[in-house]
VOGU-3710 file (C-alpha; in Angstrom, 3 decimals, decimal comma):
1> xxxxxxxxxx> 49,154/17,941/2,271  45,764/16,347/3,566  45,345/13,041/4,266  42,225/10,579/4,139  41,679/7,419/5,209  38,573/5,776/3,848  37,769/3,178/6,293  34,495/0,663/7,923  35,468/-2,405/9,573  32,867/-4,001/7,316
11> xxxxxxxxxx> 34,046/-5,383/4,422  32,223/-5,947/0,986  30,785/-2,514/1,194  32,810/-1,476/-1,991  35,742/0,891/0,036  38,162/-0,019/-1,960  36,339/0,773/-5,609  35,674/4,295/-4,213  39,055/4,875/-3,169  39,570/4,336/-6,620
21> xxxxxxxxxx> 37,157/6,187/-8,100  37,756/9,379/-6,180  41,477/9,410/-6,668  40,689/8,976/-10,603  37,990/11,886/-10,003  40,163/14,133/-7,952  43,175/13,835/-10,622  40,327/14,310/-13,706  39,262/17,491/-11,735  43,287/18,779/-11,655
31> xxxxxxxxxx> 44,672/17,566/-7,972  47,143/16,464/-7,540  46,806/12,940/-5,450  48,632/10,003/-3,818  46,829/6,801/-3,433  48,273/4,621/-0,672  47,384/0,933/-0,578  47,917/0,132/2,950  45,313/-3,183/3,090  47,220/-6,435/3,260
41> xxxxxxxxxx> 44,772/-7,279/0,607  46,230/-4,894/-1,747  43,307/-4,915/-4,046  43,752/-1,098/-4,339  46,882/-1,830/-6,759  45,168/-4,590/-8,336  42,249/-2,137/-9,259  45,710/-0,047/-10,778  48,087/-2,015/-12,246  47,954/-4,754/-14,731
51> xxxxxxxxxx> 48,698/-8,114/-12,794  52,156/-8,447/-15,175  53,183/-4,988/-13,459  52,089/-6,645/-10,093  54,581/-9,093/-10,864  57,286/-7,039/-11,303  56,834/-5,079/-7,878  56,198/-8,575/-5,944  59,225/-11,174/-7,492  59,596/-14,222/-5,960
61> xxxxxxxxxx> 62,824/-13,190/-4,763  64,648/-10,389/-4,189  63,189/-6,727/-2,615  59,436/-5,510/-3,466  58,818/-2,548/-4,592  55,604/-1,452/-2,279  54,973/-0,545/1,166  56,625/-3,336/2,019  60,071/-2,469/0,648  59,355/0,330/2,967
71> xxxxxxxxxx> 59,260/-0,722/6,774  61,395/-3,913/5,483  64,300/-2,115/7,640  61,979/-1,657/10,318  60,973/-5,315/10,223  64,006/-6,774/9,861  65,459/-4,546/12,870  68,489/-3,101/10,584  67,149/0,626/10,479  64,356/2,853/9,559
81> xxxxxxxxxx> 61,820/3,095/6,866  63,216/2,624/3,519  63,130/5,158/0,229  59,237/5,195/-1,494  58,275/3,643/-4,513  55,512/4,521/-6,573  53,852/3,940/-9,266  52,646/7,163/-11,859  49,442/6,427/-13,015  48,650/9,590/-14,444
91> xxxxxxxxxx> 51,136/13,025/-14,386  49,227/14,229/-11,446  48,316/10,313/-9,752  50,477/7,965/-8,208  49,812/4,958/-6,155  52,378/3,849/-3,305  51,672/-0,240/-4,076  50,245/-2,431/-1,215  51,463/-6,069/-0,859  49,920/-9,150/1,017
101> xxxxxxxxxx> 53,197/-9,296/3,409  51,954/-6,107/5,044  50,486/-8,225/7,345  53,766/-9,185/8,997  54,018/-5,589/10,023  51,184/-6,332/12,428  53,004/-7,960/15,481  55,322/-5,407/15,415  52,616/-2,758/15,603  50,894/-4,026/18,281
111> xxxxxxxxxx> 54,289/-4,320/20,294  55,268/-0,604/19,725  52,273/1,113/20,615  52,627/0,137/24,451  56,767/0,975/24,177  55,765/4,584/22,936  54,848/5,475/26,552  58,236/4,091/27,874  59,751/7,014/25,232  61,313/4,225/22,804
121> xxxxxxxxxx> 62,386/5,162/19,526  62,358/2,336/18,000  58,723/1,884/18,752  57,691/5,656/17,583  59,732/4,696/14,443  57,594/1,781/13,420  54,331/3,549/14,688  54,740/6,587/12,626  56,217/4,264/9,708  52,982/4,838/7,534
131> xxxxxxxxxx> 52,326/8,783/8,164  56,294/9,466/7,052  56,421/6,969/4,061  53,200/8,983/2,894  54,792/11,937/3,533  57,915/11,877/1,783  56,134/10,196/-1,135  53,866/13,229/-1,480  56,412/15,293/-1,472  58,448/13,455/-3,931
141> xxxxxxxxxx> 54,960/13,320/-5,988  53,787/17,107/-5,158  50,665/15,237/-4,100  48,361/17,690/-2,389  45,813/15,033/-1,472  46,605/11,506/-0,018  43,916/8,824/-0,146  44,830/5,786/2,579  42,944/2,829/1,733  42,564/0,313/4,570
151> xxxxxxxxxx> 41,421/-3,273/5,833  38,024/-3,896/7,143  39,171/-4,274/10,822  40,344/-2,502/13,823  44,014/-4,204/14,697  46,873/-2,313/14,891  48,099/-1,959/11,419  44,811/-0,244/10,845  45,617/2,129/14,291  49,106/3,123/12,696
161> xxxxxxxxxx> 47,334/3,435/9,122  44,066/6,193/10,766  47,175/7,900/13,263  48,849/9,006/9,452  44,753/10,311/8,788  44,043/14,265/8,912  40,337/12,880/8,416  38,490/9,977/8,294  35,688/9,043/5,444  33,230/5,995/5,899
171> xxxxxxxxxx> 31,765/4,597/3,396  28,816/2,190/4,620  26,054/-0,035/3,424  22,601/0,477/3,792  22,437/-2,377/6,237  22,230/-3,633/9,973  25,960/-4,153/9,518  27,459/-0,831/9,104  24,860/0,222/11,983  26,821/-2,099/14,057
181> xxxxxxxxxx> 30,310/-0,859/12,286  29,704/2,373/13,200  28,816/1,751/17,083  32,484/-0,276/16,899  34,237/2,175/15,066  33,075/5,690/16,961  34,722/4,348/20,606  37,703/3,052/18,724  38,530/5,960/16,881  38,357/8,064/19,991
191> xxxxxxxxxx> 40,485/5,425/22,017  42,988/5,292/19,138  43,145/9,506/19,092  43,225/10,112/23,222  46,551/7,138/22,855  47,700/9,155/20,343  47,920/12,300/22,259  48,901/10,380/25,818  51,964/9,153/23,332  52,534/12,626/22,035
201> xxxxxxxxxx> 53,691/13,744/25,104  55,893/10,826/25,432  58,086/11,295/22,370  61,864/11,540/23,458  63,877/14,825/22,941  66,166/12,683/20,154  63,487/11,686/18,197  64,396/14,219/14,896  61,364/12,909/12,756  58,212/14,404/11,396
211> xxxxxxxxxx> 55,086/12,949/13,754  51,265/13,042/13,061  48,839/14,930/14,844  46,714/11,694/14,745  43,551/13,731/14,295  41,598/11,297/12,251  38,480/14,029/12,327  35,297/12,368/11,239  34,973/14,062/7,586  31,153/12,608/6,977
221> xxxxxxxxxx> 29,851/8,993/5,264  29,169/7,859/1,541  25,773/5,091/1,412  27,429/2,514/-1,145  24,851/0,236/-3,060  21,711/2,530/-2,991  19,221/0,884/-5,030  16,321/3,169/-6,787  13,084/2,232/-8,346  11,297/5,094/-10,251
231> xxxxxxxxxx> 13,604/7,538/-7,883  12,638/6,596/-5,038  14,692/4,538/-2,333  13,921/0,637/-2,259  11,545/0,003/1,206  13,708/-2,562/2,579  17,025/0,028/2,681  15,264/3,099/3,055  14,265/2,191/6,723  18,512/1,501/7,549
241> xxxxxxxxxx> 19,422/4,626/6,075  17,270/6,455/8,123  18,638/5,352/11,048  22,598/6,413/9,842  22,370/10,042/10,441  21,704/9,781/14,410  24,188/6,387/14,852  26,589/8,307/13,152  25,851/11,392/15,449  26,371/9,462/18,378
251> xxxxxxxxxx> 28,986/7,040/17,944  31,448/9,234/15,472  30,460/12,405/16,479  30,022/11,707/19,962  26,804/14,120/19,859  23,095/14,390/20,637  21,555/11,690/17,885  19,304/14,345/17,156  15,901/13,923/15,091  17,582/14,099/11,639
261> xxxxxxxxxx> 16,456/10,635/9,620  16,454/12,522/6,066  20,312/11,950/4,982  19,355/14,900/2,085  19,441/17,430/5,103  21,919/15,438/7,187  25,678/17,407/6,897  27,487/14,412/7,499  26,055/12,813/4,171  28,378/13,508/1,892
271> xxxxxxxxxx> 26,145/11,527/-0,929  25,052/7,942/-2,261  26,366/6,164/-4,756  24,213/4,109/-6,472  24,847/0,321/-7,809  26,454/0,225/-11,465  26,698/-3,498/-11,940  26,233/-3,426/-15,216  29,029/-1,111/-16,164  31,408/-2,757/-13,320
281> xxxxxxxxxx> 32,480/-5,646/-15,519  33,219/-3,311/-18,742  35,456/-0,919/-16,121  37,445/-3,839/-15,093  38,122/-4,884/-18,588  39,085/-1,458/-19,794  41,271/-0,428/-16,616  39,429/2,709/-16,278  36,705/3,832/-13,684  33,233/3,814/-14,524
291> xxxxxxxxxx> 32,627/7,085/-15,433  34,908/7,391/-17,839  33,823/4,330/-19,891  33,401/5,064/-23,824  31,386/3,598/-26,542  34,377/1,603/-27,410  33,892/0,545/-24,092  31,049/-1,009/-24,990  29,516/1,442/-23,210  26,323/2,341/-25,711
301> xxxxxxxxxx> 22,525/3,329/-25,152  21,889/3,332/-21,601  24,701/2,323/-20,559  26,197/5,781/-22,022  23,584/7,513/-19,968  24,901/5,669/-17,086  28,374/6,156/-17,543  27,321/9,916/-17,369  25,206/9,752/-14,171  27,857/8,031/-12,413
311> xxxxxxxxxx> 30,741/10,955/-13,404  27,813/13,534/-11,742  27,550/11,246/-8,756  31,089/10,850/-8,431  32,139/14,124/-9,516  29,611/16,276/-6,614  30,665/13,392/-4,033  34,435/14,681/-4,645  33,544/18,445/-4,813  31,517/17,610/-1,302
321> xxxxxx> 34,829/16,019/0,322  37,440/18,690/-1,082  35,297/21,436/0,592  35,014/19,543/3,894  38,549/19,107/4,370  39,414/22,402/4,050
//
């Protein structure tokens, strides 16, 4: 099993629509794949299910049936993490559903991470919580691939979330935003991975449960919303992504920036996606992902040609990250 988290603690960069989209290209290629929704936002499972399904996994009363249902033991202080649910979306697909009361999980987090240096159970339980309810789900699933999906920020629900990462994608905007992410988000990771360790070699001898290597390896970046006219970049992003390469160099990699401003010869590129506005709205309505809109999609004329540039886009960008995490 591999797992990847896709994550930028800057929102509206369209993270959660690739999640999607490469979990729907992964399975259309023949993986087999887990998609875990562990944002409080849970828009991952809204981009899934139907809202009336939605309903049924979050009742006004009685137990969920998402990752809530799953630390609810945890949170409530009566025992460990709870049997998986998920959802098949496809024979080789499944989703493990998100739910807005995640967020209660974060106090707890942030209480347990100290405790695991005292050698408290308890507070490896709850820290590992995520990487063992993905685990026994893939198993249950014979996923071979997990995709995490996470919140734009860096609190400790997000810490537990990267620990349960093999490697770690980020998908950023040609902007002075995810310039700034990325400077955030290189220290962090590496603080969150040395704690890791330093906790490792805390764990008691009792502790009978599987733990993550919390590598969270830096598996390369996807430039969301490229905008081309006539082929050729847009001026006003073309001079931000030139500076990715050597920010992500330093602050991810922890390396030499280097000289490397062409992303076309940088390795860490794994590709660009470009905007598909247009088809966005027709996708939503037909539950599907964009590239596998049809002309009973409304999907006619150009948009058809569309439709079959973005399953080439999408379809190398998933080739690109299969080989890099192998």
């Amino acid at each position: 099993m591999k797992t990847i988290a896709f994550f930028n603690n800057k929102g509206g960069v369209g993270k959660t629509t690739l999640v999607y989209h490469i979990a729907r290209m992964m399975a259309e290629l023949g993986h087999g794949v887990l998609a875990a929704d562990l944002d409080p936002q849970a828009n991952l499972s809204s981009m899934f299910l139907e809202e009336e399904r939605l309903e049924e996994l979050w009742p006004e009363e009685g137990a969920h049936k998402s990752i809530l249902s799953c630390i609810s033991p945890i949170l409530e202080g009566t025992g460990d993490i709870a049997t998986t649910h998920t959802e098949r979306i496809l024979e080789n697909l499944h989703l493990i559903p998100g739910d807005l009361g995640l967020s209660q999980f974060e106090d707890k987090l942030s209480d347990s991470w100290p405790r695991c240096l005292d050698k408290d159970p308890a507070a490896f339980r709850a820290t590992t919580a995520f990487y063992r309810i993905v685990y026994t789900a893939a198993e249950k699933t014979n996923a071979e691939i997990v995709l995490i999906d996470v919140g734009p920020n860096l609190g400790a629900i997000n810490r537990s979330a990267l620990i349960a990462a093999d490697n770690v994608i980020m998908p950023l905007a040609p902007d002075l935003y995810s310039l700034q992410g990325l400077r955030n988000l290189g220290p962090t990771l590496q603080q969150w991975r040395r704690g890791w360790r330093q906790r490792l070699d805390q764990k008691p001898d009792s502790l009978n449960i599987p733990l993550p290597s919390g590598s969270m390896a830096p598996a390369g970046y996807i430039i969301m919303q490229h905008v081309e006219r006539k082929s050729r970049p847009v001026k006003s992003y073309q001079r931000w992504v030139e500076r990715i390469p050597a920010t992500y160099r330093k602050y991810i990699l922890n390396q030499a920036a280097g000289s490397i401003s062409d992303i076309n010869n940088d390795p860490n590129c794994i590709g660009l996606l470009r905007h598909y506005q247009s088809l966005m709205p027709m996708a939503q309505e037909a539950r599907k992902p964009v590239f596998l809109l049809k002309p009973a999609d409304g999907a006619i004329g150009a948009h058809a040609q569309s439709v079959n540039k973005c399953y080439m886009d999408f379809k190398r960008i998933t080739e690109t990250i299969l080989q890099k995490i192998k």
